[in-house]
C-alpha positions in Angstrom: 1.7 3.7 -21.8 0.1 0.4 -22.4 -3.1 0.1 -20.6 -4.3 -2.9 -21.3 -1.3 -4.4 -19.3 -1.8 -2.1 -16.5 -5.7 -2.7 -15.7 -4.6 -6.2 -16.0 -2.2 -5.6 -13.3 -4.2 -3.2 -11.5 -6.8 -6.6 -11.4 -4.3 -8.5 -9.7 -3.1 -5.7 -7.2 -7.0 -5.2 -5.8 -7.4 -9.0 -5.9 -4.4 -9.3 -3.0 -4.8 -5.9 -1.3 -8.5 -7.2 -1.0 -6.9 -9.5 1.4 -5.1 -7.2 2.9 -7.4 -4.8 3.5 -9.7 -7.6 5.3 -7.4 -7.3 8.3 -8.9 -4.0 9.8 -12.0 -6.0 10.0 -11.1 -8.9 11.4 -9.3 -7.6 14.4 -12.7 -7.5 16.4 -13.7 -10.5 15.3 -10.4 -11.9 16.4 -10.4 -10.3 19.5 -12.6 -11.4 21.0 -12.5 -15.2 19.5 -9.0 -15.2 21.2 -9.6 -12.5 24.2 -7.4 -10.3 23.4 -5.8 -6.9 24.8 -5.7 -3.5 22.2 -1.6 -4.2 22.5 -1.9 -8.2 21.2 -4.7 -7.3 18.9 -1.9 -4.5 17.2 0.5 -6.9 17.4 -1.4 -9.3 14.4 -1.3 -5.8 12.4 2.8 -5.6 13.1 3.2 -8.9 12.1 1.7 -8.5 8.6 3.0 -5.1 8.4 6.4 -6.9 9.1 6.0 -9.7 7.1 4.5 -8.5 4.1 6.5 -5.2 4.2 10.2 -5.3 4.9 10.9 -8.9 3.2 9.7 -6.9 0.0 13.2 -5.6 -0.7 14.6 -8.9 -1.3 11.6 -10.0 -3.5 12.6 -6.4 -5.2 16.2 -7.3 -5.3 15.1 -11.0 -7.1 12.8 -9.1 -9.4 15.7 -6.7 -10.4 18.3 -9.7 -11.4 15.7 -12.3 -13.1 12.4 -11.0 -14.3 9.9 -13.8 -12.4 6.6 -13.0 -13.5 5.2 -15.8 -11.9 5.7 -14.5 -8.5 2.6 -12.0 -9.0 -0.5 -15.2 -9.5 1.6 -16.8 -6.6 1.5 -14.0 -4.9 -2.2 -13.0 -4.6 -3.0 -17.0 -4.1 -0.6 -17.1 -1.1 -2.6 -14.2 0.3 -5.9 -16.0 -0.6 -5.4 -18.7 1.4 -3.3 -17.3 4.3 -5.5 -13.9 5.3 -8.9 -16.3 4.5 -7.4 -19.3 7.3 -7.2 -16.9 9.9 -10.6 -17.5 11.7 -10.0 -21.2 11.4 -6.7 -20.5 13.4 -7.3 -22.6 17.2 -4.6 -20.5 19.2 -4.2 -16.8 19.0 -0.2 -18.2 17.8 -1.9 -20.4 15.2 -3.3 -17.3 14.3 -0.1 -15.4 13.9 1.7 -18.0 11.9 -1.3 -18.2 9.6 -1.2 -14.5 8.7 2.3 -14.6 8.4 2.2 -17.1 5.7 -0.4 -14.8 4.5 1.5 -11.7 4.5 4.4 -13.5 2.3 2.2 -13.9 -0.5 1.6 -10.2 -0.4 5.5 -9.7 -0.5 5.7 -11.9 -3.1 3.2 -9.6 -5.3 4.2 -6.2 -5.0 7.9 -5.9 -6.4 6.9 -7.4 -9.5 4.1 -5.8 -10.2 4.9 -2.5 -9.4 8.3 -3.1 -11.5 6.0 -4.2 -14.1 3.9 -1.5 -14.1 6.7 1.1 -14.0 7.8 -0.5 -17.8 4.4 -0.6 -18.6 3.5 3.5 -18.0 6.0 5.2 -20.3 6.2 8.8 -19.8 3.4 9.4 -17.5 5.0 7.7 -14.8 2.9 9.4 -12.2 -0.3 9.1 -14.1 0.9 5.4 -14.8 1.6 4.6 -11.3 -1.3 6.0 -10.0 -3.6 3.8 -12.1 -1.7 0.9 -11.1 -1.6 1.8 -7.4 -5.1 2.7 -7.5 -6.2 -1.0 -8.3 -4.7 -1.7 -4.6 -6.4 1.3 -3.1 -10.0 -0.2 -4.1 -8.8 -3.6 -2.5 -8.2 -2.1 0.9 -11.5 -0.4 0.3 -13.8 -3.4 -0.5 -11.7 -6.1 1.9 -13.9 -5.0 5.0 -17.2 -5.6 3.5 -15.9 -8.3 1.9 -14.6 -10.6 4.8 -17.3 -9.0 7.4 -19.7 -10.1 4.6 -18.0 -13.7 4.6 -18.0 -13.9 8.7 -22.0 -12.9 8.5 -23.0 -15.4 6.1 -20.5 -18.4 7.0 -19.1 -17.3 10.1 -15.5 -16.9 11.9 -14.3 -20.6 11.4 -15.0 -21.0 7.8 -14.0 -17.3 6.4 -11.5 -19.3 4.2 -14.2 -19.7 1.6 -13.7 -16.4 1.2 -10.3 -17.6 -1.1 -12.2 -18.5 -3.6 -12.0 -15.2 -5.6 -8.4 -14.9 -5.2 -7.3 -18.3 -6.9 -9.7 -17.6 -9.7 -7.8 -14.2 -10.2 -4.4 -16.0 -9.7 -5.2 -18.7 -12.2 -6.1 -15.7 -14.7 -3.1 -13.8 -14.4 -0.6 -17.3 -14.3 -2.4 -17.4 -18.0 -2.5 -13.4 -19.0 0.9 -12.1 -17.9 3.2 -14.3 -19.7 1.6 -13.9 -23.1 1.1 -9.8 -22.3 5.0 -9.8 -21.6 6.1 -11.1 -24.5 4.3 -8.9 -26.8 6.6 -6.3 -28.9 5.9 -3.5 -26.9 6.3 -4.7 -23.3 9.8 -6.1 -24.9 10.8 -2.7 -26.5 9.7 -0.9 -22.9 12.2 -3.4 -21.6 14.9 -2.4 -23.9 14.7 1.1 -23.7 14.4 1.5 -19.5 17.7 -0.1 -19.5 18.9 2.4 -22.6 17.8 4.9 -20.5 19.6 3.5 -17.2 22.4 4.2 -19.3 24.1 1.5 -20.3 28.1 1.6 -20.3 30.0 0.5 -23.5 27.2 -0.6 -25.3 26.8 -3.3 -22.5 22.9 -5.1 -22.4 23.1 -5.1 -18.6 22.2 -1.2 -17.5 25.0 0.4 -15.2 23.9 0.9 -11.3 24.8 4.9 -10.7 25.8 5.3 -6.7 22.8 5.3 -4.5 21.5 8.6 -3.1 21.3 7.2 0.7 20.7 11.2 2.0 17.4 11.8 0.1 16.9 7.8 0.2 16.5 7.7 3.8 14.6 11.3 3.9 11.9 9.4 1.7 11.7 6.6 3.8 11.2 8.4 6.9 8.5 10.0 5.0 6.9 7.0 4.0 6.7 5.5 7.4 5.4 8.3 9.1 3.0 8.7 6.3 2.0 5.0 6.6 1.8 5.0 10.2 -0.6 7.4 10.0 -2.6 5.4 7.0 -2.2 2.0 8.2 -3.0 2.8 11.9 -6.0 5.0 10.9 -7.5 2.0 9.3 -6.8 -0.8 12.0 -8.3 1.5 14.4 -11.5 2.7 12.7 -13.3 -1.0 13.6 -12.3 -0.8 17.2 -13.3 2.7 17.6 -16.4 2.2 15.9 -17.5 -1.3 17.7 -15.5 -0.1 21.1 -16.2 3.5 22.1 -19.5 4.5 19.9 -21.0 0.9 20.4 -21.9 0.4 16.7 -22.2 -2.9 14.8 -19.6 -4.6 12.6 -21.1 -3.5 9.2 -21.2 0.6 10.3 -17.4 0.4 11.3 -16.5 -1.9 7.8 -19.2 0.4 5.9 -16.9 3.7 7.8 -13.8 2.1 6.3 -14.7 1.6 3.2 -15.3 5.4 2.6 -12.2 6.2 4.3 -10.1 3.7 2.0 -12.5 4.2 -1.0 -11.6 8.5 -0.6 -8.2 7.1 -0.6 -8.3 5.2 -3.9 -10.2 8.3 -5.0 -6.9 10.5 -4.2 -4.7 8.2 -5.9 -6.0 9.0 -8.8 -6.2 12.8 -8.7 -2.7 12.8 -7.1 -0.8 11.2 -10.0 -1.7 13.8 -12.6 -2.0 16.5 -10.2 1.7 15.7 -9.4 2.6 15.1 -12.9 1.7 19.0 -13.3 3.0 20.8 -9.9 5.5 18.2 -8.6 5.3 15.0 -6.6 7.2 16.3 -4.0 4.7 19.3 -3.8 2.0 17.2 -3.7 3.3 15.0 -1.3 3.7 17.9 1.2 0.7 19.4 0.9 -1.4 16.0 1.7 0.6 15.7 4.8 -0.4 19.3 6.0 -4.3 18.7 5.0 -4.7 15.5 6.4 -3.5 16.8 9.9 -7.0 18.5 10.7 -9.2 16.2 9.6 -7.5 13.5 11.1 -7.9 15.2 14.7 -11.4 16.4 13.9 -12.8 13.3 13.0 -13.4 11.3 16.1 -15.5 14.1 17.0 -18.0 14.1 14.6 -21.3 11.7 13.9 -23.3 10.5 11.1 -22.7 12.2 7.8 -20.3 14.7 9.0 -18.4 11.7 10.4 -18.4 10.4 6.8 -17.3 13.0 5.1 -14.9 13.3 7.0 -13.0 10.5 7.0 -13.4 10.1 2.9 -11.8 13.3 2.7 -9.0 11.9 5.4 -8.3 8.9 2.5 -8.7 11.1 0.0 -6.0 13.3 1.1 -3.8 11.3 3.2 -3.3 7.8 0.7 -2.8 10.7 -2.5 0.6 10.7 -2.5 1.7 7.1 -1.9 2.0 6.0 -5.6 4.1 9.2 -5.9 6.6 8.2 -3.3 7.1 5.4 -5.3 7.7 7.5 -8.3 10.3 9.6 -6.6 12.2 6.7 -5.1 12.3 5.1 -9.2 13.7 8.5 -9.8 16.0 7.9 -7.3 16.9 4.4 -8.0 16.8 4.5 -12.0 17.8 1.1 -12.9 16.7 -0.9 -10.1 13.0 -0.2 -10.1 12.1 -3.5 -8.5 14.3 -2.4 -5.4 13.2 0.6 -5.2 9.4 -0.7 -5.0 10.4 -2.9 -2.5 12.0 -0.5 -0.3 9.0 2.1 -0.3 5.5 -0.1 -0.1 8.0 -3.3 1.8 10.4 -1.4 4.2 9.4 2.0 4.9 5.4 1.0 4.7 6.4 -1.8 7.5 8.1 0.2 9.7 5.6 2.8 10.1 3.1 0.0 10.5 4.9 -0.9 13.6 3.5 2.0 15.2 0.2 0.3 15.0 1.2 -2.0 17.9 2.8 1.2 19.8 -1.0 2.8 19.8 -2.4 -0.5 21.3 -0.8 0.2 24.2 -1.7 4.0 23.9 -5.2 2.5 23.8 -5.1 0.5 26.3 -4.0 2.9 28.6 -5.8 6.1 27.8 -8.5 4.7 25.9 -9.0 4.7 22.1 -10.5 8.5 21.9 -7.0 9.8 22.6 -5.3 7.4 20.4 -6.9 8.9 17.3 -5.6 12.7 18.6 -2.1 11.4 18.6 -2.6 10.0 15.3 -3.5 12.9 14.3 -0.8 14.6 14.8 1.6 11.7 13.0 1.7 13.1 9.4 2.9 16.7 10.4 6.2 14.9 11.9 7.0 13.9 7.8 7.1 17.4 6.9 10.2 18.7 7.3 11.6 15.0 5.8 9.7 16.2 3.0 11.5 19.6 2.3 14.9 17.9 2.9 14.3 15.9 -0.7 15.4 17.1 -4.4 13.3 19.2 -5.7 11.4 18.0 -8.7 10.5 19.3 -12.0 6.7 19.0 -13.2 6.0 17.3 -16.4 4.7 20.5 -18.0 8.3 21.9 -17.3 10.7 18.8 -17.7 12.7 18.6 -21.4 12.1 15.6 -23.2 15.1 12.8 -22.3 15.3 15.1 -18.6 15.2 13.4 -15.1 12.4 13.3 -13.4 14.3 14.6 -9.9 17.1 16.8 -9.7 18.8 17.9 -6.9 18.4 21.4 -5.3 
């Protein structure tokens, strides 16, 4: 493992999931700046779901082919300036265009990086992962208070000086990365992933084994599901908050950032904790807990409330670095792909149920909403079961694959 590369990494993945994670609080502001219905207000969340998501295979593809380091600092300063712009947007379409051109940047970012990071974590590719991916989990957690903060103190219209941090952290990895990637280490990790993709006749370029499309797809159902859940959860927490309990801005951003700071939290204990019992374990048994809280929590106040929903994140977000690890153990030698496909694709798609909930909402209200949310993950289960089985790390030979099938 080489950690200095991954908390450098790690820096740039909170920097642009900062951005990312502003959304959720910006949707009231934006709502009613443009007077909007629950159904267009989702529909800003499908578009950066769309857009930042399921264009991340091709940026995973391009990473694969051509290592292009460059598109992580370009990345997070693309979402800088596009997520920041949105309150200066005059038309609600204005609005939509800006946080697409937003939402590429954040394409742009994640292939790379988590390609990156998957060289950089060795052996422990759980523990690895989950260090990286935990860097993206405390951006989602402190983008609310962060742009709510902004809109207090500056207001709506001039939220982009909010960008400032991001280009500083851009400019610092354009100058960090290249020099960190051509150290011997980061070159010999290099080397040996594509020795161990198993490279034909002595051949430099690794050989591409057929693609597992019946498990593939199994995961990526399970992904979106699992997303759905995740993603609507936090698009909806503001609006419930502001909406039904009639609470201020900072309560419903201050609610969020427990429920995405419990899920940085679970990041970090599901990597190891799946590096000893099995990712595919652990993945199950976060969908099955987070079921129950999920429905309980709209029905609870203050502290209880709280508790709640940082145990929600906590249990709910643990197991998204390891789908990631499972679909690299899938997809061997095209890491960057296989990235792309899990936090692009599948992550998009169930973020399109986002926009299917607005009209939930605006029909029955937002209260029942979050019941049928919650019962969202338990529909991943038995996608979950239908995957190879996988060998802990405690059990796995030295040189053995991480999955193998049943």
């Amino acid at each position: 493992m080489n950690p200095k590369l991954l908390a450098l990494l790690a820096v740039g993945h909170m920097t642009t999931d900062v951005y990312q994670g502003s959304l959720p609080a910006l949707l009231p502001f934006l709502k009613d700046a443009y007077q909007l219905s629950y159904a267009q207000t989702g529909t800003i969340v499908l578009v950066m779901q769309v857009v930042s998501s399921m264009i991340q295979p091709l940026f995973g593809y391009l990473a694969d082919r051509v290592d292009r380091t460059w598109l992580m600092p370009a990345g997070v300063a693309i979402a800088a300036l596009g997520i920041t712009a949105m309150g200066a947007a005059p038309t609600y379409a204005a609005c939509l265009l800006i946080v697409t051109v937003g939402s590429l940047g954040i394409a742009a970012f994640h292939p790379q990086a988590y390609r990156t990071a998957h060289l950089c974590a060795g052996d422990r590719r759980a523990t690895g992962m989950a260090l990286f991916t935990v860097g993206g989990n405390v951006g989602h957690a402190l983008g609310p208070l962060f742009i709510t903060t902004i809109i207090i103190t500056f207001g709506l219209r001039t939220a982009y000086v909010g960008m400032v941090p991001g280009l500083v952290v851009a400019a610092l990895l354009l100058w960090a990365i290249p020099a960190a990637m051509r150290r011997p280490e980061m070159r010999g990790a290099a080397a040996a992933g594509m020795a161990r993709a198993g490279a034909a006749g002595g051949s430099v370029r690794p050989a591409h084994p057929p693609v597992p499309w019946g498990p593939l797809v199994f995961l990526i159902m399970v992904v979106c599901l699992r997303s759905w859940a995740q993603i609507a959860l936090s698009a909806y927490i503001p609006l419930f908050y502001r909406d039904f309990l009639g609470e201020s801005p900072l309560v419903a951003g201050t609610v969020l950032l427990v429920y995405l700071g419990g899920g940085a939290a679970g990041t970090l204990a599901g990597g190891p904790f799946a590096d000893r019992y099995g990712a595919r374990r652990t993945v199950a048994l976060s969908l099955v807990l987070s079921a129950p809280i999920l429905f309980v929590f709209p029905h609870l106040r203050g502290l209880a409330a709280m508790l709640a929903v940082g145990l929600a994140g906590f249990v709910l977000v643990s197991s998204f670095s390891l789908t990631i690890v499972i679909a690299q153990a899938l997809l061997p030698t095209r890491g960057g792909t296989a990235a792309g496909l899990i936090v692009g694709f599948a992550v998009g798609a169930g973020g399109a149920g986002v926009a299917l909930l607005g009209h939930v909402a605006d029909v029955w209200g937002l209260l029942e909403t979050m019941r049928v949310l919650a019962a969202v993950p338990l529909a991943a289960l038995p996608f979950v079961w239908a995957l190879p089985s996988d060998t802990p790390a405690r059990h796995r030979r030295p040189g053995g694959m991480e999955t193998a099938a049943k």
